[in-house]
DRENGUFI-446720 format. One record per atom (N, C-alpha, C): x, y, z; atom name; residue in one letter. Coordinates in steps of 0.1 Angstrom, whole numbers. Each point is the difference from the previous one (the first is absolute). Layout:
N
NODE      u      v      w  kolmar  bavex
NODE      X      Y      Z      CA      A
...
% end
This chain:
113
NODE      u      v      w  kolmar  bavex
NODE      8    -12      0       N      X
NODE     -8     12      0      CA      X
NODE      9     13      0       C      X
NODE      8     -1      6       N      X
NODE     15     11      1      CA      X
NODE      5      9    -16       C      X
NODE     -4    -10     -7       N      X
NODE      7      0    -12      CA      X
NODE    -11      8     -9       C      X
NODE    -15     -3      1       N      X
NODE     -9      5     -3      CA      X
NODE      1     18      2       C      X
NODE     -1     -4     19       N      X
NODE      0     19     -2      CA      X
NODE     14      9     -7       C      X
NODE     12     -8      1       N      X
NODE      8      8     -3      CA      X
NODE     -2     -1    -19       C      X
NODE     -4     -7     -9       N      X
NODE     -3      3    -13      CA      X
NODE    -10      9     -2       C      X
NODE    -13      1     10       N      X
NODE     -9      7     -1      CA      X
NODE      8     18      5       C      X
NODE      5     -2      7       N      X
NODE     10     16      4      CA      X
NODE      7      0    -16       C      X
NODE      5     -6     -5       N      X
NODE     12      3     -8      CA      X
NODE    -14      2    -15       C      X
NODE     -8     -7     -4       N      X
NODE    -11      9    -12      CA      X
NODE     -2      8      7       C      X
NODE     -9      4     16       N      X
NODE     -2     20     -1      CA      X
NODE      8      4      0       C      X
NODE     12     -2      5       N      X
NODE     11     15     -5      CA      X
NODE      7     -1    -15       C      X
NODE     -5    -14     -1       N      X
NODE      4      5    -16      CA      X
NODE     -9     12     -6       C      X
NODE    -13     -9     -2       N      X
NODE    -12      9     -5      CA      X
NODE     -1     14      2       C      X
NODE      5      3     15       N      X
NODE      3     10      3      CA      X
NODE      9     12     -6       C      X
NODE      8     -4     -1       N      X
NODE     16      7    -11      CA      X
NODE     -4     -4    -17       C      X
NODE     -9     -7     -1       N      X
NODE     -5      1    -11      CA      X
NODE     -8      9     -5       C      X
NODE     -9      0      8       N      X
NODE    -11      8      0      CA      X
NODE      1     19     -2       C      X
NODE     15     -5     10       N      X
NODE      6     18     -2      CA      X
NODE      8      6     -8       C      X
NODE      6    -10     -8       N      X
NODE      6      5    -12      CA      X
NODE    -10     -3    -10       C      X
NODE     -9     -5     -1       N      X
NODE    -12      5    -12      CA      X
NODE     -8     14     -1       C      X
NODE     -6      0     18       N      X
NODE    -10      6      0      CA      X
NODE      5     10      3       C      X
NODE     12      9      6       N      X
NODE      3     13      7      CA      X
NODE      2      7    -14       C      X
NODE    -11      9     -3       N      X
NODE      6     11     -9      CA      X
NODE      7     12      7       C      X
NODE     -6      4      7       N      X
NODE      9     11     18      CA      X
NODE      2    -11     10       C      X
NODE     15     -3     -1       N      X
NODE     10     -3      6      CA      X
NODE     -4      6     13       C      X
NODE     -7     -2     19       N      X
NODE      7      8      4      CA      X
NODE      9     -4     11       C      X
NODE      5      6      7       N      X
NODE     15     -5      7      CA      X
NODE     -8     -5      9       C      X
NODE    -15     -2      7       N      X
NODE      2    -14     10      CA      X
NODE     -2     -9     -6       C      X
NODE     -8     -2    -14       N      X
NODE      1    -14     -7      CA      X
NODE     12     -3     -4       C      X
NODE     11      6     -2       N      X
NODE     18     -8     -2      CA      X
NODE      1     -5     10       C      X
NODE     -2     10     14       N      X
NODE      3     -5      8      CA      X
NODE     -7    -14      8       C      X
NODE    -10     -2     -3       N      X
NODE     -8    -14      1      CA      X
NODE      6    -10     -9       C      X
NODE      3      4    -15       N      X
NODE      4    -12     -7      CA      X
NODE     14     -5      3       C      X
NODE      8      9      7       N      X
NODE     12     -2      4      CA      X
NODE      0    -10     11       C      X
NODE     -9      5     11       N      X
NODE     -1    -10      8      CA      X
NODE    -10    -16      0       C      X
NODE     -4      1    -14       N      X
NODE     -4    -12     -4      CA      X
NODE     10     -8     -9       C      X
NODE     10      9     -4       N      X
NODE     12    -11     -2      CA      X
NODE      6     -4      6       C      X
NODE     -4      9     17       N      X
NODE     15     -6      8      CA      X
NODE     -7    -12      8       C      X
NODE    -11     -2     -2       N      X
NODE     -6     -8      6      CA      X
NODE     -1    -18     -4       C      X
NODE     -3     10    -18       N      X
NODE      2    -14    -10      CA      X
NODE     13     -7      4       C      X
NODE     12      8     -6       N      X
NODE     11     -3      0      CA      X
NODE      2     -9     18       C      X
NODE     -2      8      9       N      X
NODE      0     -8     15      CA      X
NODE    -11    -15     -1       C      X
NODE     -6     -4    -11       N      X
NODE     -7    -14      3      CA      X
NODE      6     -7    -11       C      X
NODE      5      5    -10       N      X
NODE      6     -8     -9      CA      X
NODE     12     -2     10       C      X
NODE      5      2     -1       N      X
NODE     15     -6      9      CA      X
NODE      0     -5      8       C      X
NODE    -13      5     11       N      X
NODE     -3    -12     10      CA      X
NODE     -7    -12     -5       C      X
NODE     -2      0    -10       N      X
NODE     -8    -16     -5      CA      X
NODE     13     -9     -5       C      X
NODE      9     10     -4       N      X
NODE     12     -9    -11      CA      X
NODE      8     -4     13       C      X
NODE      2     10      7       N      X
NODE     10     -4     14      CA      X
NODE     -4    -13      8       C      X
NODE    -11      3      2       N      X
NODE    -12    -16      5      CA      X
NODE      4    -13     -8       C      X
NODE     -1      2    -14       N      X
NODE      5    -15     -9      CA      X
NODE      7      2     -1       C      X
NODE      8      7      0       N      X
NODE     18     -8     -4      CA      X
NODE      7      3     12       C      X
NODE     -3      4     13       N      X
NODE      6     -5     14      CA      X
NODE      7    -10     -1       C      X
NODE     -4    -10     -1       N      X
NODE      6    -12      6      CA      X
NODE     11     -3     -7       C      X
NODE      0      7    -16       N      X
NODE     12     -9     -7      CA      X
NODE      7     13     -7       C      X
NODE      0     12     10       N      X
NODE     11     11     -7      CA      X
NODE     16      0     13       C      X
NODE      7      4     -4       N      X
NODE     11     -1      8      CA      X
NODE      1     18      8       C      X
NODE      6     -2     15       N      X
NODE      2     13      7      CA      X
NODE     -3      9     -4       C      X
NODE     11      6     -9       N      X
NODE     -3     10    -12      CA      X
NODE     -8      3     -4       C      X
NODE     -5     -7     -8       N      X
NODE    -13     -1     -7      CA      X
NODE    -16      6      7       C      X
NODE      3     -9     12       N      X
NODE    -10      4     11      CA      X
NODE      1     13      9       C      X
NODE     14      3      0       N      X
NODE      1     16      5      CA      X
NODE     -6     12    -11       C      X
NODE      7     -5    -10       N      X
NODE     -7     10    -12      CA      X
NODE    -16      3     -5       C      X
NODE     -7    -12      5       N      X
NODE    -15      1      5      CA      X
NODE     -1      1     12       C      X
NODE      4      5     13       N      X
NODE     -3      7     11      CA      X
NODE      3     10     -1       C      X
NODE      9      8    -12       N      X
NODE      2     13     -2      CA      X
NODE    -13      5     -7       C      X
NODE     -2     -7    -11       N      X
NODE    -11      4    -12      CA      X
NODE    -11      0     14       C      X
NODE     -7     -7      8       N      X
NODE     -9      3      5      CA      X
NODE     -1      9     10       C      X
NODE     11      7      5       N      X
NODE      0      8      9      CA      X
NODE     -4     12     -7       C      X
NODE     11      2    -11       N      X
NODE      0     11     -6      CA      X
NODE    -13     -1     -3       C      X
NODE    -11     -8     -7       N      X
NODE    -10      1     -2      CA      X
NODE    -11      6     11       C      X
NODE     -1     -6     11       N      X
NODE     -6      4     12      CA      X
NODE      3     16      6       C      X
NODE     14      5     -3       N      X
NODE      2     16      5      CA      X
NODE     -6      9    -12       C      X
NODE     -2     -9    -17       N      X
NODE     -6      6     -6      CA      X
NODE     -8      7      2       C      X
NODE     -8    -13      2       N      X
NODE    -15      1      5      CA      X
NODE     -3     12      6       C      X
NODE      5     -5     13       N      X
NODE     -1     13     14      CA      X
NODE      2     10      0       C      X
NODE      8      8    -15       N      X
NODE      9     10     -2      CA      X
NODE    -14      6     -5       C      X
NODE     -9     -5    -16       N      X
NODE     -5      3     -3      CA      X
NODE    -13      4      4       C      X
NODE     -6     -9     14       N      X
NODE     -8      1      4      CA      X
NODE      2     16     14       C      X
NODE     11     -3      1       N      X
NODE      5     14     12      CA      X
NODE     -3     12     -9       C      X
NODE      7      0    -14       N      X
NODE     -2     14    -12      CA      X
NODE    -14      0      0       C      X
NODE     -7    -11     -1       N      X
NODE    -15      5      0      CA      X
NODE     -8     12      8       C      X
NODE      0     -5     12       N      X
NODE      1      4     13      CA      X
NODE      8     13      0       C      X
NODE     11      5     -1       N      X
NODE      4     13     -3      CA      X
NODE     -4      7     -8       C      X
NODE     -6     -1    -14       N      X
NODE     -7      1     -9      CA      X
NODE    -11      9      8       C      X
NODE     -8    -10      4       N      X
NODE    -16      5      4      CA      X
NODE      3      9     10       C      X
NODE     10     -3      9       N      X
NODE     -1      8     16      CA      X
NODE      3     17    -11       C      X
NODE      6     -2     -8       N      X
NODE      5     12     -5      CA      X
NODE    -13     10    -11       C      X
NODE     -5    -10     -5       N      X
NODE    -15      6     -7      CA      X
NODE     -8     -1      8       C      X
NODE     -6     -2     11       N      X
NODE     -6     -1     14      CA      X
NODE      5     14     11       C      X
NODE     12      0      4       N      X
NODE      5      6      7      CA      X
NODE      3     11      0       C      X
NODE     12      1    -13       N      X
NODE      3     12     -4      CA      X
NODE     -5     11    -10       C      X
NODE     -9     -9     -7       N      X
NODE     -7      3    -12      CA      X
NODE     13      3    -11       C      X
NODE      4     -8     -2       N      X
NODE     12      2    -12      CA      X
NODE     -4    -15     -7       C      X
NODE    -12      5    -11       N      X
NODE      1     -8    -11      CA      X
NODE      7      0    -13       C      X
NODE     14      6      4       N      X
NODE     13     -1    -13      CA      X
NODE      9    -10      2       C      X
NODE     -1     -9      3       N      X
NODE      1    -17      2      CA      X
NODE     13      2    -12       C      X
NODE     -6      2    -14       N      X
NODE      5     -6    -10      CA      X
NODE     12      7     -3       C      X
NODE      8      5      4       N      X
NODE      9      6     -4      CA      X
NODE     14    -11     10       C      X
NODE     -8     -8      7       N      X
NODE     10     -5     11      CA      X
NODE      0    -17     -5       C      X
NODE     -7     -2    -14       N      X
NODE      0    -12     -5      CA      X
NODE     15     -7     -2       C      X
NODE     10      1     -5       N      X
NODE      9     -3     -6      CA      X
NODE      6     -1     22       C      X
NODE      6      4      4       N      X
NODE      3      2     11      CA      X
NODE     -7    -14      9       C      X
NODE    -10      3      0       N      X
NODE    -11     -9     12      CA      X
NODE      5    -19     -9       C      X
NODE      1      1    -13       N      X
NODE      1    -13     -8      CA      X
NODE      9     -6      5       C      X
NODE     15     11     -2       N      X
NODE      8     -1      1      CA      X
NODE      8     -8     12       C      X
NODE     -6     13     17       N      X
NODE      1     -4      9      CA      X
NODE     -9    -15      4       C      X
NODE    -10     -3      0       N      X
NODE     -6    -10      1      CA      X
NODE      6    -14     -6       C      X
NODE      5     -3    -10       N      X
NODE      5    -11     -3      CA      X
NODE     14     -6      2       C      X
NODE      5     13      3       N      X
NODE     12      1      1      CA      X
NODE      6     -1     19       C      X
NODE    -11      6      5       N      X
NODE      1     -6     18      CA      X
NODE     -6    -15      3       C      X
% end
């Protein structure tokens, strides 16, 4: 059954990232920022599924280099989901909806921490 939900996560966030490069004629910067974080999400279950089956028969290495990939995938995550959260407190808070000028930067920093 394990295997079910995690296929069924991996079509919505496909569908999802699909959906947004068809349908977005105005791009706006919290939808990147959602599709971003639906890659880092994808990307964090694909690797946990591959790391799951070939456990048993990769060597040290091998297995450190998928404890990397999934980490980094997990602070993705958290990165993106924290930008969100800064995002809103800031069009909520401060009333500064010029977001977009801080796109290239926020990308940047986010995948890169």
């Amino acid at each position: 059954m394990g295997w079910f939900s995690t296929l069924n996560n991996q079509v919505g966030l496909l569908c999802a990232i699909i959906a947004h490069a068809i349908c977005s004629v105005f791009s706006m910067f919290s939808a990147k920022l959602l599709m971003h974080m639906c890659v880092a999400a994808m990307s964090l279950q694909i690797i946990f599924v591959i790391s799951a089956y070939v456990s048993s028969s990769v060597s040290a290495p091998s297995c450190a280099a998928l404890r990397v990939l999934i980490h980094f995938s997990f602070l993705a995550q958290f990165t993106w989901k924290a930008l969100q959260a800064f995002i809103l407190w800031k069009v909520f808070v401060i009333n500064d909806e010029h977001t977009n000028r801080y796109n290239i930067l926020f990308i940047v920093i986010d995948w890169l921490v």
